[in-house]
C-alpha positions in Angstrom: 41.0 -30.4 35.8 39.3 -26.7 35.2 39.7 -24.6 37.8 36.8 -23.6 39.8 37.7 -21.6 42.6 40.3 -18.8 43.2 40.8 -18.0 46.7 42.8 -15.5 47.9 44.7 -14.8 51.3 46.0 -12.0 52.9 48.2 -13.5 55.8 47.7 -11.7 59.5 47.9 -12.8 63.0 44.3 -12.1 64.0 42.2 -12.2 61.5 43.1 -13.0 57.6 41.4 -11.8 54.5 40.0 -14.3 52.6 38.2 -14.5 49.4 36.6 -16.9 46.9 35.6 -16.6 43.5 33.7 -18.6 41.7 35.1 -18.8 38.1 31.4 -19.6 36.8 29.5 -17.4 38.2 32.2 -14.5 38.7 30.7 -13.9 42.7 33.0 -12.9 44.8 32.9 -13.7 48.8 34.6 -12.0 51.3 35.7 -13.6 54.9 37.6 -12.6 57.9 39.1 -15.7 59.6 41.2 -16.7 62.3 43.8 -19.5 61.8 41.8 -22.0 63.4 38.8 -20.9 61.4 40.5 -20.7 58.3 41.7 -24.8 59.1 38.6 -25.8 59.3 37.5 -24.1 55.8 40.3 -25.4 53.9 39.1 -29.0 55.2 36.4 -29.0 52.5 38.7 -28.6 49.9 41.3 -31.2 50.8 42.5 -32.7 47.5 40.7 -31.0 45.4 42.6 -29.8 42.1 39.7 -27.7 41.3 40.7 -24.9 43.7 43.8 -22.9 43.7 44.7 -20.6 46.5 46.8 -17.5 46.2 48.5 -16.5 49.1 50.1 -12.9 49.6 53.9 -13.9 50.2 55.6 -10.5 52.0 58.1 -12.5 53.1 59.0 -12.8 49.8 60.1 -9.5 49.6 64.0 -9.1 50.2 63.5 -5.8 52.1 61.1 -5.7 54.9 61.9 -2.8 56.7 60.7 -0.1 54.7 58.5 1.8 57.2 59.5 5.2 58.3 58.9 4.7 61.9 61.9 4.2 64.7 62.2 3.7 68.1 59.7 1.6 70.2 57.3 2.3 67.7 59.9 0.6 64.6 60.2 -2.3 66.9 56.5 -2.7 67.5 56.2 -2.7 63.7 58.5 -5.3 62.5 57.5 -7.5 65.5 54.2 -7.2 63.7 55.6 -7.6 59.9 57.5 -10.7 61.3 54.7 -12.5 63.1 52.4 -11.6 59.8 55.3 -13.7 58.1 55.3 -16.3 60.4 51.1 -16.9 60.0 51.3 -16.8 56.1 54.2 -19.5 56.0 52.1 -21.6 58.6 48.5 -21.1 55.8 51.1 -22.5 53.4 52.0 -25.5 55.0 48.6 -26.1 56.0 47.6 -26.0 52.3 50.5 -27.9 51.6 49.2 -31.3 54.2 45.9 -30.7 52.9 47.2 -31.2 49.4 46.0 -27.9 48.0 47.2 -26.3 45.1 48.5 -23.3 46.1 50.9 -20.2 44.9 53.0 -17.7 47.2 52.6 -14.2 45.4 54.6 -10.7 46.3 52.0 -8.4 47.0 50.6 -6.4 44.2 52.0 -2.9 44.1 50.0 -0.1 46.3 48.9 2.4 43.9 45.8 3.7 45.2 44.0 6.5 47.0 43.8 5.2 50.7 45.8 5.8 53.4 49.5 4.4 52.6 48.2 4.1 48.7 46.2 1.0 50.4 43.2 0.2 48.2 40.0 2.2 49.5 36.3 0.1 49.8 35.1 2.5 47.1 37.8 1.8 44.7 37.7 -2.1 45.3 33.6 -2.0 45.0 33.9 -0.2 41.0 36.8 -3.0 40.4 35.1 -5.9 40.8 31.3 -4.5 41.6 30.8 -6.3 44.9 28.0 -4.9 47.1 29.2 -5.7 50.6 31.4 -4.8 53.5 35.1 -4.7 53.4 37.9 -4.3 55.7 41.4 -3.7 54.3 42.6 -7.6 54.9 39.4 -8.6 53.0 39.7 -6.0 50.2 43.6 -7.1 49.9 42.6 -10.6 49.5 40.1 -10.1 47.0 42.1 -7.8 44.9 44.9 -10.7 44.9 42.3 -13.3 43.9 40.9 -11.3 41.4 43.7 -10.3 39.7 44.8 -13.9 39.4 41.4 -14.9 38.4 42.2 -12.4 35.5 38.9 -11.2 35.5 38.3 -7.9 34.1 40.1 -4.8 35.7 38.6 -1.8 34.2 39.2 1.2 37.2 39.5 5.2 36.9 43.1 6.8 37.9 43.5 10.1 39.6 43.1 12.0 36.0 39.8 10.1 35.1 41.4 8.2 32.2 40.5 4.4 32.1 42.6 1.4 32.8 41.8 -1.4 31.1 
């Protein structure tokens, strides 16, 4: 079956990015939602081979504690890395009793100009030209499903050459 949809998730214990493309019309949409929400949304696509959600897989990674932060503050961090974990492997095994195709990704490199090389709203908007708000869970989500939509990437680097 041709695939319709690519949706993309980036896993986080309040509120996870969400987006959907639609491979016809090349829209983008861009959600926040909470676990429970995001359960209920995934209901309507139970079974259906037309869909196929990317989800943003950090645990994937084989080091996780890479941030340069120690103390109280180091443990409040990999609390929250570990919990992020934990609510990305749960959207997984949702998708997985809803019958959903799915894929667990690494995260796409950070090579950008926002703070921690995080993509900024600016950049994102000239990727994919989408006119609304973002937040950064939203605009890592529909980086990830855009990317694996393989529609077109066509940005400016730091020295104003184009990638194509």
């Amino acid at each position: 079956m041709k695939k319709r949809l690519v949706i993309g998730i980036d896993p986080d214990v309040d509120k996870s990015g969400v987006a959907v493309i639609d491979l016809q019309s090349g829209e983008m949409n861009l959600i926040s939602l909470t676990f429970a929400e995001m359960m209920i949304f995934f209901q309507s696509f139970k079974d259906d081979k037309s869909v196929e959600v990317i989800v943003e897989a950090g645990w994937m990674v084989k080091k996780s504690n890479y941030h340069a932060v120690y103390g109280s503050a180091g443990q409040r961090v990999a609390k929250n890395v570990g919990e992020n974990h934990r609510r990305g492997k749960d959207i997984v095994e949702m998708l997985e009793a809803l019958n959903i195709p799915h894929r667990e990704v690494l995260p796409l490199r950070k090579s950008w100009r926002g703070q921690g090389r995080k993509i900024t709203h600016e950049e994102f908007c000239q990727i994919c030209s989408y006119k609304g708000r973002t937040n950064q869970e939203t605009r890592d989500a529909g980086l990830l499903a855009w990317i694996n939509a393989d529609m077109p990437l066509n940005i400016r680097n730091r020295d104003k050459k184009t990638i194509k």
